[in-house]
N, CA, C and O atoms as CSV, one atom per row, in Angstrom:
chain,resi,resn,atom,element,x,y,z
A,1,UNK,N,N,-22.644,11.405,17.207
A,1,UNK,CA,C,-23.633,11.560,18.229
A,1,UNK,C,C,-24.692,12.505,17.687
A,1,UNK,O,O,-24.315,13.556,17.167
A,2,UNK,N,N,-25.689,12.284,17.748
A,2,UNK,CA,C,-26.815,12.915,17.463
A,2,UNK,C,C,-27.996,12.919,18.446
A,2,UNK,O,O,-28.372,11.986,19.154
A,3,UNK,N,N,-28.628,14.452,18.323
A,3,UNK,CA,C,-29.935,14.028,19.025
A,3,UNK,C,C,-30.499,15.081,18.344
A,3,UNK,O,O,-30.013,16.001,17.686
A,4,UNK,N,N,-32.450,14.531,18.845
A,4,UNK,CA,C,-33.531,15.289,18.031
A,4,UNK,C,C,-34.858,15.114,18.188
A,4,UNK,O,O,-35.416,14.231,18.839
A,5,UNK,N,N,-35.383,16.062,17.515
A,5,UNK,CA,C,-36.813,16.380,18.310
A,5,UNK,C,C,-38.179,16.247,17.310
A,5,UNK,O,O,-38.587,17.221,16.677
A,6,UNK,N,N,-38.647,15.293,17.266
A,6,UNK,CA,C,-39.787,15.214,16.418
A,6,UNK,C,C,-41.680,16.016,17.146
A,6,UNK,O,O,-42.474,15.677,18.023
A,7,UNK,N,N,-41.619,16.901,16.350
A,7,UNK,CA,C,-42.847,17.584,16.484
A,7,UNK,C,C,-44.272,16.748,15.880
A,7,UNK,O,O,-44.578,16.683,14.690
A,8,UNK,N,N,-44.904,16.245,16.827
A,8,UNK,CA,C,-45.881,15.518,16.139
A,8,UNK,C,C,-47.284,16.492,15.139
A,8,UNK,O,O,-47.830,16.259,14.060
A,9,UNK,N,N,-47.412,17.427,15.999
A,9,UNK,CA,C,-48.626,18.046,15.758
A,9,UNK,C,C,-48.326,19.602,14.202
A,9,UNK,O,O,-49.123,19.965,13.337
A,10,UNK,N,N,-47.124,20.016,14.437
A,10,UNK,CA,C,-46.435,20.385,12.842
A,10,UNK,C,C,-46.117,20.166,12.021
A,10,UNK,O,O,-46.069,20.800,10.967
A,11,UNK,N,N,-45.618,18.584,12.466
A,11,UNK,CA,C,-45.643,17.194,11.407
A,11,UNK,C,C,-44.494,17.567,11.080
A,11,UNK,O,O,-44.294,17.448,9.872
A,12,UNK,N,N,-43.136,18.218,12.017
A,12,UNK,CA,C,-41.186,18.279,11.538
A,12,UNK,C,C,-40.525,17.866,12.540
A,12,UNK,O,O,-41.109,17.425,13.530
A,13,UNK,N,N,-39.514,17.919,12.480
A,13,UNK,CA,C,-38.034,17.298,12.888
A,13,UNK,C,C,-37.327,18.080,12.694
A,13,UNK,O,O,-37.010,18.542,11.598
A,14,UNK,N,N,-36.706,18.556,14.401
A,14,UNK,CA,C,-35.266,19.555,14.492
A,14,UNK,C,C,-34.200,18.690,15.162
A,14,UNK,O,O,-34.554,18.094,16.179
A,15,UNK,N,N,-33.209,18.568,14.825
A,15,UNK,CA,C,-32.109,18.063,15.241
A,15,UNK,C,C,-30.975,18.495,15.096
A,15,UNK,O,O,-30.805,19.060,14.015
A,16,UNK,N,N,-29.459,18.428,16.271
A,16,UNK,CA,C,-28.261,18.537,16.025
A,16,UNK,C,C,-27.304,17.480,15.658
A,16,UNK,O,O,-27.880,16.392,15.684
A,17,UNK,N,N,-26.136,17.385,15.346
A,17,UNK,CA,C,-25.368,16.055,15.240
A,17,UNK,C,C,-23.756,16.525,15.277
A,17,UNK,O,O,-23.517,17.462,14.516
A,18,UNK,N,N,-22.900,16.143,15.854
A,18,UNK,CA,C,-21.690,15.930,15.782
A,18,UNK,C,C,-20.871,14.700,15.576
A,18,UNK,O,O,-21.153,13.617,16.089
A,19,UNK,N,N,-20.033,14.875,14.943
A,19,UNK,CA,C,-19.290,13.606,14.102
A,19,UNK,C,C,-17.526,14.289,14.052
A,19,UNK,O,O,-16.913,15.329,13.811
A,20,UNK,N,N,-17.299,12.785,14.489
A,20,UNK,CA,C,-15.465,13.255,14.418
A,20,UNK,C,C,-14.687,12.263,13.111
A,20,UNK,O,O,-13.545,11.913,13.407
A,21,UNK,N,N,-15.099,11.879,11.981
A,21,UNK,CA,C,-14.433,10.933,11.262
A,21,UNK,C,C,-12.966,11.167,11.314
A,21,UNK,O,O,-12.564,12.297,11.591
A,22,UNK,N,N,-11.863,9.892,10.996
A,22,UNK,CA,C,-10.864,10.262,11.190
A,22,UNK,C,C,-9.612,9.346,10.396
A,22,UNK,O,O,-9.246,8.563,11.272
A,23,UNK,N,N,-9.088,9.177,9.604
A,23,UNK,CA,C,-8.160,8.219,8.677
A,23,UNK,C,C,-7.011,8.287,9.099
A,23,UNK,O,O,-6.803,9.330,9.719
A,24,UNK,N,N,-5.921,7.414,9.006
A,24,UNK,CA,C,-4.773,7.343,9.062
A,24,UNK,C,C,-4.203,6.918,7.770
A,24,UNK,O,O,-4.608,6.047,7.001
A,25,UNK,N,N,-3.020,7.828,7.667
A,25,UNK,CA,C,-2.403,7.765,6.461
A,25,UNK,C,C,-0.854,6.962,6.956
A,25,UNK,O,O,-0.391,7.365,8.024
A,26,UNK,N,N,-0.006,5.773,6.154
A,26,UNK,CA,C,1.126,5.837,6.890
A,26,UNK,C,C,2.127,5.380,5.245
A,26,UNK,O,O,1.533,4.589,4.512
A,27,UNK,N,N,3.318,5.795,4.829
A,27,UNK,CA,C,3.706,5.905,3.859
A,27,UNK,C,C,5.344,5.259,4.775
A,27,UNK,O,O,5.503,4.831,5.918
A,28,UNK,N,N,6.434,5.493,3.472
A,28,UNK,CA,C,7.877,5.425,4.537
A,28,UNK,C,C,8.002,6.492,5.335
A,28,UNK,O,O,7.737,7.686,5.194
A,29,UNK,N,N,8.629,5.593,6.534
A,29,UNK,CA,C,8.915,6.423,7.754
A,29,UNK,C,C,7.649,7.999,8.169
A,29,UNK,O,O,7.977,9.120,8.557
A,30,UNK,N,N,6.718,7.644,7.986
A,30,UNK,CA,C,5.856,8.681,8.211
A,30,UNK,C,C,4.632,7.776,8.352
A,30,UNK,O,O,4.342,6.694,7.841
A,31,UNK,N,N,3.912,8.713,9.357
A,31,UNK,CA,C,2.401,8.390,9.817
A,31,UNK,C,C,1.544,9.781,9.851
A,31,UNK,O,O,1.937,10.539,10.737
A,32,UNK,N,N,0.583,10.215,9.161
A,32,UNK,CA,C,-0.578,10.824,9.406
A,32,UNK,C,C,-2.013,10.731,9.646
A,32,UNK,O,O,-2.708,10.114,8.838
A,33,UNK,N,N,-2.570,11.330,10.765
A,33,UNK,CA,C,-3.287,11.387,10.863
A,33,UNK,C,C,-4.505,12.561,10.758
A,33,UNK,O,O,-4.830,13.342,11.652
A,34,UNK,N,N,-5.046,12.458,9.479
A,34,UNK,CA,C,-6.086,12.936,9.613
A,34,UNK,C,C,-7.820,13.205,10.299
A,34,UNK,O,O,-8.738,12.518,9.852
A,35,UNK,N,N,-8.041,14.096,11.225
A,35,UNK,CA,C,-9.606,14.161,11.941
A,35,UNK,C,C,-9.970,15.190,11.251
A,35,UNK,O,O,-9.258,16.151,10.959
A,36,UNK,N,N,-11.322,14.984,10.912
A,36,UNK,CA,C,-12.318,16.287,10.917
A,36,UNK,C,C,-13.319,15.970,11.751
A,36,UNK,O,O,-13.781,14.846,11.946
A,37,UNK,N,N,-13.901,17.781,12.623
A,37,UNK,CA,C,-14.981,17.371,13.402
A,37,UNK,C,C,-15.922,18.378,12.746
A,37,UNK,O,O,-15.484,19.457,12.348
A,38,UNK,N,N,-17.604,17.938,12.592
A,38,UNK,CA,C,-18.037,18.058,12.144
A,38,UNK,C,C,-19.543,18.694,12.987
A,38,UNK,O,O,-20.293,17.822,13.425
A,39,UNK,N,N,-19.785,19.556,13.111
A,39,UNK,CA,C,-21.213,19.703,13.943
A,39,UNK,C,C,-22.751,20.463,12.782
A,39,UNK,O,O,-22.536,21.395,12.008
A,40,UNK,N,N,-23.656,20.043,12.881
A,40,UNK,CA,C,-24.837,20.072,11.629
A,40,UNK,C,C,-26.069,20.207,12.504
A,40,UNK,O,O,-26.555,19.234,13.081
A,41,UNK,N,N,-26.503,21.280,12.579
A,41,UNK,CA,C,-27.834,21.724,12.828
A,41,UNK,C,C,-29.116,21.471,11.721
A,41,UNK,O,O,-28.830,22.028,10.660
A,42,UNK,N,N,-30.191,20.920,11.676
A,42,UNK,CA,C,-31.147,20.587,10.302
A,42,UNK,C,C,-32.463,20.257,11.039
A,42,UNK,O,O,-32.630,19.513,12.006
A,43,UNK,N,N,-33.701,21.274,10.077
A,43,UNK,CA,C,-34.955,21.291,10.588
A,43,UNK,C,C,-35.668,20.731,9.438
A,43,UNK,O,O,-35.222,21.185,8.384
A,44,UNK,N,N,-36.384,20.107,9.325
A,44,UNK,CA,C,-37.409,19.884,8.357
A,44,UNK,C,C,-38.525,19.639,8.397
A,44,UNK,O,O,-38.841,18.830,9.269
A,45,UNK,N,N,-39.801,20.273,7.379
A,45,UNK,CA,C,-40.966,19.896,7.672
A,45,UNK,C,C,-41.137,19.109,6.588
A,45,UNK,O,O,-40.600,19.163,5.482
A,46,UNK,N,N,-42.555,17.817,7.364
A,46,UNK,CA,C,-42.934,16.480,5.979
A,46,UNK,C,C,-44.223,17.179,5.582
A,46,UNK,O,O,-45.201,17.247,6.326
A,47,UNK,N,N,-44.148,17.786,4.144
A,47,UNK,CA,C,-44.879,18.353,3.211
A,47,UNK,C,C,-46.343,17.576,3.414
A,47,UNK,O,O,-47.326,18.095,3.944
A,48,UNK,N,N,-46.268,16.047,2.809
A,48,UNK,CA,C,-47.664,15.321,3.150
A,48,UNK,C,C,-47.379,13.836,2.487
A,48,UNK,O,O,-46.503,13.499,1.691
A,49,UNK,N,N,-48.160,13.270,2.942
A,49,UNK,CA,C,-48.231,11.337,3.125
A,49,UNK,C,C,-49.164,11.052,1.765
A,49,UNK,O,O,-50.360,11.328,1.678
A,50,UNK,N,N,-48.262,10.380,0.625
A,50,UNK,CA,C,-48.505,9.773,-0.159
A,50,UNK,C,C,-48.776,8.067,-0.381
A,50,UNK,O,O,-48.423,7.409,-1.359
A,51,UNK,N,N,-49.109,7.843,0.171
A,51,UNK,CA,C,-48.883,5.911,0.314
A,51,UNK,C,C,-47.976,5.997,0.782
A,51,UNK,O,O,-47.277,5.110,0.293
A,52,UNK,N,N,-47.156,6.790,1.845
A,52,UNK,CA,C,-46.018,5.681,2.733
A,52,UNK,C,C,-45.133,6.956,2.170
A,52,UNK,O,O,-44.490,7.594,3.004
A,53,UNK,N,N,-45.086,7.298,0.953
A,53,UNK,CA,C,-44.375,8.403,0.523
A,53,UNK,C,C,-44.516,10.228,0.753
A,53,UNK,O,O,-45.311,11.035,0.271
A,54,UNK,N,N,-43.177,10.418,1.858
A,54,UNK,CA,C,-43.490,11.835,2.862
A,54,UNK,C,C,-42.089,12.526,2.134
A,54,UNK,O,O,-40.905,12.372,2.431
A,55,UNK,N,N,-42.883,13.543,0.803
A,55,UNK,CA,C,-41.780,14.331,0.704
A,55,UNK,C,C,-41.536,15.390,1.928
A,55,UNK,O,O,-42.385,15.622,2.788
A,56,UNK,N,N,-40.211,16.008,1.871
A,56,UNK,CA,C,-39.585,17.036,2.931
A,56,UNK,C,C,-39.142,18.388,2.606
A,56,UNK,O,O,-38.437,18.463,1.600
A,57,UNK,N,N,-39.353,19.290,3.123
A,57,UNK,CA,C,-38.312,20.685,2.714
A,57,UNK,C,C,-37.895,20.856,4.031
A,57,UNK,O,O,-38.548,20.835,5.075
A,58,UNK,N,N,-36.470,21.063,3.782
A,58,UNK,CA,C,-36.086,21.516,5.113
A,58,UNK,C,C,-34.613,22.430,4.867
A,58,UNK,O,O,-34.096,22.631,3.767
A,59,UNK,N,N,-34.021,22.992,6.402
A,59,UNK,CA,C,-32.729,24.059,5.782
A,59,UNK,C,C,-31.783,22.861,6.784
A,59,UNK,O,O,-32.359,22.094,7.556
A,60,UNK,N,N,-30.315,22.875,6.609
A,60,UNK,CA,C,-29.020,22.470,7.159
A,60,UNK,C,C,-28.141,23.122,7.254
A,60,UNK,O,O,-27.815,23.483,6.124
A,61,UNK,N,N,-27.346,23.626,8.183
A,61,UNK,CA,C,-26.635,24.224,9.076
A,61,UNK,C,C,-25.744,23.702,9.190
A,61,UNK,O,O,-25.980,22.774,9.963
A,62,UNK,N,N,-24.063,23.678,8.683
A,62,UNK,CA,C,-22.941,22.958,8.587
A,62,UNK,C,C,-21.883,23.390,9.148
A,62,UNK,O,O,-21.414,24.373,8.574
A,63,UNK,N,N,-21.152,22.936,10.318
A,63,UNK,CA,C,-19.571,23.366,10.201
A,63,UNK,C,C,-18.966,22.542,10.472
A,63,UNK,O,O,-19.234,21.604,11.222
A,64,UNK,N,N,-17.876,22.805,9.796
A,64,UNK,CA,C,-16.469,22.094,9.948
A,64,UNK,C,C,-14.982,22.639,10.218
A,64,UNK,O,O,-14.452,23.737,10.042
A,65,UNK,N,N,-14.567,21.499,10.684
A,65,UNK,CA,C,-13.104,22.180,11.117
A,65,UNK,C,C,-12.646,21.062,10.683
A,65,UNK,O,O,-13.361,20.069,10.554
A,66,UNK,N,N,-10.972,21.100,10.313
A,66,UNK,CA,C,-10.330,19.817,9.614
A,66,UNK,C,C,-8.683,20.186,11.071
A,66,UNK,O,O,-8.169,21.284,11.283
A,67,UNK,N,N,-8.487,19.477,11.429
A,67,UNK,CA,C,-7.135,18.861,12.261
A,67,UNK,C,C,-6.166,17.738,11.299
A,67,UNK,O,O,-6.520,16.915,10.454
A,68,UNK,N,N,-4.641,18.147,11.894
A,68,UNK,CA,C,-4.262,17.007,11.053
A,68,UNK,C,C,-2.695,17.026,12.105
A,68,UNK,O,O,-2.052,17.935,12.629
A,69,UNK,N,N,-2.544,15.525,12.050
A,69,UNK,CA,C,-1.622,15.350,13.131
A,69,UNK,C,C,-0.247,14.750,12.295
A,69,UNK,O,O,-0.384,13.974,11.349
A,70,UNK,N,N,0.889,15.143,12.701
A,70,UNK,CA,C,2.034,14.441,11.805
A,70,UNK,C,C,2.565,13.432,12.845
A,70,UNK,O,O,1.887,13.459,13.872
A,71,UNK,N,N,3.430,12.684,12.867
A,71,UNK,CA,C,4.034,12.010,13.507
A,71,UNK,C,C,5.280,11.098,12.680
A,71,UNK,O,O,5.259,9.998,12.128
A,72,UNK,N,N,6.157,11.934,12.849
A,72,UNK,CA,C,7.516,11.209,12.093
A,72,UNK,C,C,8.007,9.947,13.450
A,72,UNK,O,O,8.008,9.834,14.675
A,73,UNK,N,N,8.308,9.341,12.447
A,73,UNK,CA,C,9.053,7.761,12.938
A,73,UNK,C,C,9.995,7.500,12.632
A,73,UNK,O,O,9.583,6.753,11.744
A,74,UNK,N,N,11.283,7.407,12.527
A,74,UNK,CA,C,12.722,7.459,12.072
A,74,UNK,C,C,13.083,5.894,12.221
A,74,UNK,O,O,13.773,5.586,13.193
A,75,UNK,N,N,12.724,5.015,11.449
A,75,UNK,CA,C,13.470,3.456,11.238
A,75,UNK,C,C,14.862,2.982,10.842
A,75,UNK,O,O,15.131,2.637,9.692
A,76,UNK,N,N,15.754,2.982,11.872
A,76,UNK,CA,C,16.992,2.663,11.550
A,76,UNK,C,C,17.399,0.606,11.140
A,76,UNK,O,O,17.045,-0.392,11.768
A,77,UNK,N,N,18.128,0.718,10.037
A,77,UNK,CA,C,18.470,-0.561,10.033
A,77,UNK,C,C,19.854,-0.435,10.221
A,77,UNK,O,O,20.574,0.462,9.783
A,78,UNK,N,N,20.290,-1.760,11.159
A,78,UNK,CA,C,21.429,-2.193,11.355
A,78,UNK,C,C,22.231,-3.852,11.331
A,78,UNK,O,O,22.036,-4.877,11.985
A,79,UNK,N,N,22.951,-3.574,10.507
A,79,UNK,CA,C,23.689,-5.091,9.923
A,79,UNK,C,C,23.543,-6.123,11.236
A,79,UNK,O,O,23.399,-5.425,12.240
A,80,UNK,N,N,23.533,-7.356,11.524
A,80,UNK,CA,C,23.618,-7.862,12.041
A,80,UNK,C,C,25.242,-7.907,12.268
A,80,UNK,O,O,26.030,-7.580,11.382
A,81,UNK,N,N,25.719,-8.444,13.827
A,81,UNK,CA,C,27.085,-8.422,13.945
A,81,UNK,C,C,27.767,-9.550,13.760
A,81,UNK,O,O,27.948,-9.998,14.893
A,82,UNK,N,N,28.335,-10.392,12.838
A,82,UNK,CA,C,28.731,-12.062,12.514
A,82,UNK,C,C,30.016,-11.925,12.783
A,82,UNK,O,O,30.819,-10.993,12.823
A,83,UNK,N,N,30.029,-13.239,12.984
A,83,UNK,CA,C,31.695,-13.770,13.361
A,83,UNK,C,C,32.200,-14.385,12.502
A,83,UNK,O,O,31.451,-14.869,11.654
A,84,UNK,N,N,33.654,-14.601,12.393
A,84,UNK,CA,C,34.243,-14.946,11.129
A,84,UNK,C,C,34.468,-16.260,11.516
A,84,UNK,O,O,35.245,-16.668,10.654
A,85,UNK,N,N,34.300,-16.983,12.134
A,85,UNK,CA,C,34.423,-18.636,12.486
A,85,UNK,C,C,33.802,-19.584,11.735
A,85,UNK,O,O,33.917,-20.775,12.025
């Protein structure tokens, strides 16, 4: 999710963004899940208009946090029960 604010008359762009990416890992008898959430503050001003080409300087503002979830699963096998007939 992101949102942001374009300044027409300074000619920059301030914006925030949060992001939760998230993988699952699953191996024998085990499942993990990995999330990180991610939130990024970033301002930049467009230097100047070259044919279409707008270099930028700007600063970014990063944090992160990493979560991680286990979840054991215990898979039992059992013989089927046959008859001797």
């Amino acid at each position: 999710m992101t949102f942001g604010r374009f300044f027409a008359k300074p000619d920059m762009n301030v914006g925030i963004s949060y992001r939760t990416p998230g993988d699952p890992f699953t191996g024998i008898y085990t499942e993990v899940e990995v999330r990180r959430h991610s939130f990024m503050m970033e301002a930049y001003k467009n230097l100047f208009n070259y044919l279409g080409f707008v270099p930028y300087a700007g600063v970014t503002i990063l944090g992160i946090s990493e979560s991680r979830g286990l979840r054991l699963e215990v898979r039992s096998w059992k013989p089927e029960a046959r008859s001797n007939f």
